[in-house]
C-alpha positions in Angstrom: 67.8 -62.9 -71.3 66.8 -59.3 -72.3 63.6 -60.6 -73.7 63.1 -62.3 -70.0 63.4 -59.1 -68.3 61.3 -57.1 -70.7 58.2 -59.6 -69.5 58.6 -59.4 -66.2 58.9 -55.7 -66.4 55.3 -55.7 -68.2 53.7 -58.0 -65.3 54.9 -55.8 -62.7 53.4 -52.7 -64.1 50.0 -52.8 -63.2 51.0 -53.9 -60.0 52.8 -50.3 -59.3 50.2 -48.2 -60.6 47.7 -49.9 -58.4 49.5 -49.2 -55.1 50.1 -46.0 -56.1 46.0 -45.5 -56.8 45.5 -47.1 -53.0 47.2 -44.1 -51.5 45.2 -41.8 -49.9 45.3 -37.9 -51.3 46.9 -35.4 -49.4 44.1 -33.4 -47.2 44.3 -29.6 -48.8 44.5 -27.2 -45.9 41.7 -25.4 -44.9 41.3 -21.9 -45.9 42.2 -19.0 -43.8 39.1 -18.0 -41.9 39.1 -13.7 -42.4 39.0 -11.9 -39.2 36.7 -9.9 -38.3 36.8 -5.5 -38.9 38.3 -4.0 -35.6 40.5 -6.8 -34.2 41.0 -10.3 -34.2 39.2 -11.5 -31.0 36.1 -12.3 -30.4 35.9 -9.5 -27.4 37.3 -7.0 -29.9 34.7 -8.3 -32.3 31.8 -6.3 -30.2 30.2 -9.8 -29.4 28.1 -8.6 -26.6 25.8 -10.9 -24.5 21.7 -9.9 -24.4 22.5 -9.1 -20.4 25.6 -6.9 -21.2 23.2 -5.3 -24.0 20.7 -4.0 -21.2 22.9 -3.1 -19.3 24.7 -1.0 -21.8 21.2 0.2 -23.2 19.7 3.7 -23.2 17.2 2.2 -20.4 19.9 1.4 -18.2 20.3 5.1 -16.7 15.8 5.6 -17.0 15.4 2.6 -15.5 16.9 1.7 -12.2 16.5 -1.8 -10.6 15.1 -1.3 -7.2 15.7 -4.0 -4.1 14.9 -4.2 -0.4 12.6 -2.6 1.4 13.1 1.4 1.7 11.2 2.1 4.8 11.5 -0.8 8.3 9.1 -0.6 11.3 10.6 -3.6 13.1 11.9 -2.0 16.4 10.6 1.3 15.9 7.6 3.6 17.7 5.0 5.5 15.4 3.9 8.6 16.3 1.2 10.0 14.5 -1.2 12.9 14.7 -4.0 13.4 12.7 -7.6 15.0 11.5 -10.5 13.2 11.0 -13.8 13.5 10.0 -17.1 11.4 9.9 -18.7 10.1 7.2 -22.5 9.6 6.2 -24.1 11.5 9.7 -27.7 12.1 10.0 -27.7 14.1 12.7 -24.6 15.5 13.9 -20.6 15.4 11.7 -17.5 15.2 13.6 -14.5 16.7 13.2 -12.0 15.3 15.3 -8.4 16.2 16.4 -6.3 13.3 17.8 -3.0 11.3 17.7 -1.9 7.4 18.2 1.3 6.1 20.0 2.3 2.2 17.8 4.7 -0.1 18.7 5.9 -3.1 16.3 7.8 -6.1 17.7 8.0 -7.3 14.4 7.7 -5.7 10.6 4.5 -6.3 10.1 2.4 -6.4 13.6 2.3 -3.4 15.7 0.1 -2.5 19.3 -1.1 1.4 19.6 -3.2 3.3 21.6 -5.1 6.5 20.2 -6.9 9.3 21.7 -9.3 11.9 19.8 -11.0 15.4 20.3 -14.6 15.9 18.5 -16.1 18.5 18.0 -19.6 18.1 16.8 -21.5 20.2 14.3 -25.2 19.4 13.0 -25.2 17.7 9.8 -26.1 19.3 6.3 -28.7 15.9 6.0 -30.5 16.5 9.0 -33.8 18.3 8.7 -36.7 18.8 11.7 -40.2 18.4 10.2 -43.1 20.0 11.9 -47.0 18.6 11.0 -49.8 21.0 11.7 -53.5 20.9 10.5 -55.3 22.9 8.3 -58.3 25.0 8.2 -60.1 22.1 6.3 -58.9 19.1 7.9 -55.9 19.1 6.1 -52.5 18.1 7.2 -49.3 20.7 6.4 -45.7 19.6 6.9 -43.1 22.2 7.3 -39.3 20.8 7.2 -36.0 23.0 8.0 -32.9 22.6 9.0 -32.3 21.8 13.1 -30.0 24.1 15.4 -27.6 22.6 17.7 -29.6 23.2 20.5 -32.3 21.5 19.3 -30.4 18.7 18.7 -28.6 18.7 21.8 -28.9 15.8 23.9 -31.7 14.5 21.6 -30.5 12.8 18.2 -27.3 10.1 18.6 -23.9 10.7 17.2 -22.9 13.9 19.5 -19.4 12.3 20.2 -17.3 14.5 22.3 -13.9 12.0 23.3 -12.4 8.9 21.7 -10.2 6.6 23.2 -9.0 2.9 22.5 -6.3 0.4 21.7 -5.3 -1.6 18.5 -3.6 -4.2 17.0 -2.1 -3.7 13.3 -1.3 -6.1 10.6 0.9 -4.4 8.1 0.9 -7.5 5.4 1.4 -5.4 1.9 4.5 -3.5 1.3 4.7 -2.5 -2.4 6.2 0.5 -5.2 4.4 2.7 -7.6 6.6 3.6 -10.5 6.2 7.2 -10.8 7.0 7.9 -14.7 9.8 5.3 -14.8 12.0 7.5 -12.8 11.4 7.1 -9.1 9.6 4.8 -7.1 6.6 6.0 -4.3 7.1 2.9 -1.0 3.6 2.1 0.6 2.3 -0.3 2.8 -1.3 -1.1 3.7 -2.7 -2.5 6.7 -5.9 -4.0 8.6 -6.6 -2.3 12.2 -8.5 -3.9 15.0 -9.3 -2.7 18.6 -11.8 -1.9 21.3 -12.5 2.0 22.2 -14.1 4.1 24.5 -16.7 6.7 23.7 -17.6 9.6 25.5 -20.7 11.1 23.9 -23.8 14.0 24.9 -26.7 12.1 25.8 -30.3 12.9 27.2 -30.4 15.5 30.4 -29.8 13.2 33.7 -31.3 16.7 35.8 -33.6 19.1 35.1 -33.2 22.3 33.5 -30.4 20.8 31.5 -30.0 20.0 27.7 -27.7 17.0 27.5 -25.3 15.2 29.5 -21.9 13.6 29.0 -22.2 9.8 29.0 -19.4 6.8 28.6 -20.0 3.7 26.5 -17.6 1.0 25.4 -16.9 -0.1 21.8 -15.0 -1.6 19.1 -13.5 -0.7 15.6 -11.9 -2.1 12.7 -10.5 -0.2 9.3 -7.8 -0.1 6.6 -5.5 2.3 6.3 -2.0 3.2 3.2 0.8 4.8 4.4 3.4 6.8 2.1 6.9 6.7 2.6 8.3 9.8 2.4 11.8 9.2 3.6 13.6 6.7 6.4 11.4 8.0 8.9 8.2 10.0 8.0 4.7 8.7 6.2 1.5 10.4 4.8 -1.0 8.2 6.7 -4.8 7.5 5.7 -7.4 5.3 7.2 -11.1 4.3 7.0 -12.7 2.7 9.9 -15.9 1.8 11.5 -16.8 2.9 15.0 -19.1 0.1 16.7 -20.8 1.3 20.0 -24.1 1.2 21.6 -25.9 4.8 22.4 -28.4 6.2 24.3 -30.5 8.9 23.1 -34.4 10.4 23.1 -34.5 10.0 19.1 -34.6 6.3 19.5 -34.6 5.6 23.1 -30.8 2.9 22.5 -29.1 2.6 19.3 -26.1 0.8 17.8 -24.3 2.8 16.2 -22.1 2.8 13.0 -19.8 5.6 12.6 -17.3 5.5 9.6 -14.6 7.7 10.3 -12.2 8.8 7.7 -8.6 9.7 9.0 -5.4 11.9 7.7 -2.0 12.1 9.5 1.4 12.0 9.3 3.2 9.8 11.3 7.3 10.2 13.2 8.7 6.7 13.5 11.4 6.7 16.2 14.5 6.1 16.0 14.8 7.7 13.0 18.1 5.7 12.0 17.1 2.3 10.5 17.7 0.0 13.2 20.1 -2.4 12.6 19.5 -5.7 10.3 
């Protein structure tokens, strides 16, 4: 009997120790992970964004976004005086004092009229050339500069009033970054209209030197204006003159005049109107 059970005890042996091979090992808990130096969340941590970083950044106080526009004409009348002189005269230069009167319905288009002052003074390019003969058949040409009186009445450009209306597309509104720390507000704009030109022409009686004549034009330019606060601009403007002249020296001319203007202009109200 206890050589039975001593055989049964040997068969059963491997048995056991291969169900206790078959059981899976105990899974060894993971380490600890260390936390990191200052605090134990990830907030504390310092772990900062690449936004949050700019906005935190030394550049964030040199910098400043800018939005919107500054300066709005929708709504609002421009008032603008202004100097202005010609550019590229033969005969006579202009120096004219004047001021426009805009409105714009909307913030880019705008309808003005403008009125103008010239006084006219003889050009530094024009020169009166005199061709006598010689004692021996020869030919001698003498040139100096002309007086006003001899020009008077005689050579084109002797403007004297300036008149018209306009229409004004204001499509560009833009910044200049002035050393990263403020921002100069411009817009630039194409001008259109028709004018009226009063002008010195030849003597209509005798004994006279000129005469004041009327002719009917049109112009067209470009012009910036600098935004100086809510409701005041630095103004400048190029723009051709396009009329039809009568003078001795020839007898009908078209005329070109590029005109070359400076102003400031008052936009009323002067509170933004509102959006």
């Amino acid at each position: 009997m206890r050589t039975l059970r001593l055989l049964l005890a040997l068969c059963l042996l491997p048995v056991a120790a291969l169900a206790q091979s078959d059981k899976p090992a105990a899974e060894k808990p993971a380490a600890p992970r260390p936390a990191p130096s200052g605090g134990s969340s990830e907030s504390e941590a310092g772990d900062v964004s690449e936004v949050d970083k700019d906005d935190l950044g030394p550049l964030r106080e040199r910098i400043r976004p800018v939005s919107g526009h500054l300066f709005l004409k929708k709504g609002r009348f421009e008032i603008s005086p202004s100097a202005t002189v010609s550019l590229r005269d033969a005969f006579f230069r202009k120096y004219i004092l004047g001021a426009s009167f805009t409105y714009f319905p909307t913030e880019t288009l705008g309808f003005g009229l403008r009125a103008g002052y010239s006084i006219p003074t003889v050009s530094g390019a024009a020169q009166i050339c005199n061709f006598t003969e010689g004692g021996a058949g020869g030919v001698t040409r003498g040139c100096s500069a002309p007086t006003f009186e001899q020009l008077d009445g005689a050579a084109p450009g002797q403007l004297t009033l300036l008149g018209g209306v306009d229409v004004q597309w204001a499509p560009i509104y833009g910044k200049i970054s002035l050393l990263a720390e403020s921002f100069a507000h411009f817009d630039m704009y194409g001008v259109l209209g028709a004018s009226v030109v009063q002008y010195k022409g030849p003597p209509t009686s005798a004994g006279a030197l000129s005469s004041s004549q009327m002719t009917a034009g049109g112009n067209v330019g470009v012009g910036f204006r600098f935004f100086l606060n809510r409701y005041m601009t630095l103004r400048t403007e190029v723009r051709d003159l396009i009329y039809v002249e009568k003078a001795i020296l020839p007898a009908t001319t078209l005329r070109n005049q590029l005109l070359f203007e400076l102003g400031v202009s008052f936009f009323l109200p002067t509170a933004l109107p509102e959006s």
